[in-house]
C-alpha positions, 0 to 999 in steps of 0.5 A, a space after each residue: 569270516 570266521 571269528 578267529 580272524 579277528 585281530 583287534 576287538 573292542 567292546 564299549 570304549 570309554 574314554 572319560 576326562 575330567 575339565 576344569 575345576 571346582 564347581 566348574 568341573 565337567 567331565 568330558 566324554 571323548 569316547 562313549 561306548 564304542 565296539 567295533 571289530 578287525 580282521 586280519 589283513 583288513 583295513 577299517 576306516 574311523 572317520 568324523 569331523 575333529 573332536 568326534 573321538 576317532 584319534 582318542 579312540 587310537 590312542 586309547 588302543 595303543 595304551 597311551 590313554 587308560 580307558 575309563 571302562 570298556 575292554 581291547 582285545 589284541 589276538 584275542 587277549 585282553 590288553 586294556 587292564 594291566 599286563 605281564 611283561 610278555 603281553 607288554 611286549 606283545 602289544 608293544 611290538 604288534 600295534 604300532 602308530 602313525 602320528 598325524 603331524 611327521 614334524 612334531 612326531 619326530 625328535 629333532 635331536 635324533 637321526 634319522 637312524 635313532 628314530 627308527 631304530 629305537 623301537 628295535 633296542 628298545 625290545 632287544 630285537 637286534 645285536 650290535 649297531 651293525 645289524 641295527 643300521 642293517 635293518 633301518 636302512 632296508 626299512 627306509 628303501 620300503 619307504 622311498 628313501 635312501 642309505 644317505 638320509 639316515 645319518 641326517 635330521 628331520 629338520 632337512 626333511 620335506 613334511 612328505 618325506 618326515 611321513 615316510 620316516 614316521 612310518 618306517 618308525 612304525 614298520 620296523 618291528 613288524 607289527 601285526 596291526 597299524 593306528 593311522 592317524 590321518 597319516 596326510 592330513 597334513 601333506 600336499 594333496 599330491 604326496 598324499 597320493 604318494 603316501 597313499 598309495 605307498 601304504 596300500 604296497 606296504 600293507 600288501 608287503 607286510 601284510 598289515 592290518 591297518 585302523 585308518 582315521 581320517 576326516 576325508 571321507 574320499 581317501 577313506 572310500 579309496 583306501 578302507 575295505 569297511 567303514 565306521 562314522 563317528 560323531 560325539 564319541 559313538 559310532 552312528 553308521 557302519 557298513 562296507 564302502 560302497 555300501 555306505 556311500 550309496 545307501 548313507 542312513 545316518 542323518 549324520 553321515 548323509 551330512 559328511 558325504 554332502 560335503 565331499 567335493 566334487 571337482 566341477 566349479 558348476 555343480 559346486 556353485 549350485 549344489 546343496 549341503 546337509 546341515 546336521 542338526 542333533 536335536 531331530 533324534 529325541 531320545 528322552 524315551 527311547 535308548 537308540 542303539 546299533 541295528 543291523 540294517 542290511 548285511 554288514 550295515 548297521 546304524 545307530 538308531 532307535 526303535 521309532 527311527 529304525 520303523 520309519 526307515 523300514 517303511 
């Protein structure tokens, strides 16, 4: 694809923070050097296990962190440092947030229509309440709601239908890209098909471009069209889905996909799990670094390491 197709670019992410206090002080590196590209219209997926720095990452894109050095690049403009109030606006407007838990996301004293709609006030986007009700309730019929719920509360919700609500929320000033935060995680295993499922209509209605972190590595096959491993902060591995699934180099990522269940009791009762182990890297003399593998698959690797795999 040609380079002008990028929609979102980042380019050595740090996300520092500062624990303790005194002589106990420690500094925390969340996100350490991560770079990675969007196209339009694609969708990446983030994965890792909790703590590896996948939702700092998010976070950090939508300007809800500051990060300690690195660059993001949104339609080819550069958003990390301060902006104007037009390129505020832009970011504000084009890059929107699903939160990965719908209860503590939406604020119990709103209605439904003051949650959504307050994106819309916030930048003029409508002219009266008339018009503002006009476009909540023809966002909320995209999600599987309907007209009757917007006067309501999220506390006479269902956690599927609080998700359906968070991401009406993030739809309603039609942005360009979307943050997906383990978007159901914390759902049903059958709403998250129907949430699922929902996203992958909406994408296509929208045309969305979508940043989809998760931990379960089978929604991420199903839903992504590349994917990106995370562990400590860095991306070890990344590759499009069936590339990565059958051909995992990563001794990391050979572990995460171990774990994947297998909906067969036998083959679960005899099958044998990779344990991770960091300190098989020794890299006191060698700087690992990002190698492209084979085309589109690039893994984090020293020299000694991408030897011995090419052999």
């Amino acid at each position: 694809m040609a380079e002008d197709n990028v929609l979102l670019e980042v380019k050595n992410l740090k996300q520092y923070f500062k624990s303790g206090f005194g002589r106990r002080k420690i500094i925390v590196k969340a996100v350490d050097g991560v770079s990675f590209k969007i196209r339009k219209g694609e969708t990446f997926g983030l994965v890792g296990e909790s703590g590896c720095g996948k939702t700092t990452t998010g976070r950090a894109i939508i300007r809800l962190y500051k990060p300690t050095s690195g660059e993001i690049y949104f339609k080819g403009k550069l958003i990390s440092g301060k902006l104007s109030e037009e390129d505020r606006m832009m970011v504000t407007q084009g890059i929107q947030m699903i939160f990965q838990d719908p209860i503590s996301s939406l604020n119990p004293r709103m209605t439904v229509k003051e949650i959504i709609g307050e994106g819309l006030i916030i930048n003029k986007l409508v002219k009266d309440d008339d018009e503002l009700t006009e476009k909540v309730v023809e966002i909320i019929r995209q999600v599987g709601l309907t007209e009757d719920h917007i006067n309501r509360y999220p506390h006479e919700f269902s956690g599927g239908q609080r998700q359906r609500i968070g991401i009406a929320r993030a739809l309603i000033s039609r942005p360009d890209l979307i943050i997906a935060d383990e978007p159901v995680s914390a759902l049903d295993v059958s709403i998250q098909a129907q949430i699922l499922n929902m996203l992958n209509r909406l994408k296509k209605t929208f045309g969305l471009t979508i940043l989809f972190i998760a931990h379960d590595l089978s929604v991420v096959k199903y839903f992504s069209d590349y994917v990106a491993v995370m562990y400590n902060g860095k991306i070890v591995e990344s590759a499009k889905p069936d590339e990565l699934y059958n051909n995992p180099i990563h001794p990391y990522t050979k572990a995460l996909l171990s774990a994947i269940p297998i909906p067969d009791p036998l083959y679960e009762k005899g099958r044998d799990y990779i344990t991770y182990d960091p300190s098989i890297h020794d890299y006191s003399v060698e700087k690992p670094e990002m190698h492209e593998v084979s085309p589109g698959h690039y893994v984090y690797l020293s020299p000694s390491e991408l030897e011995k795999y090419a052999r």
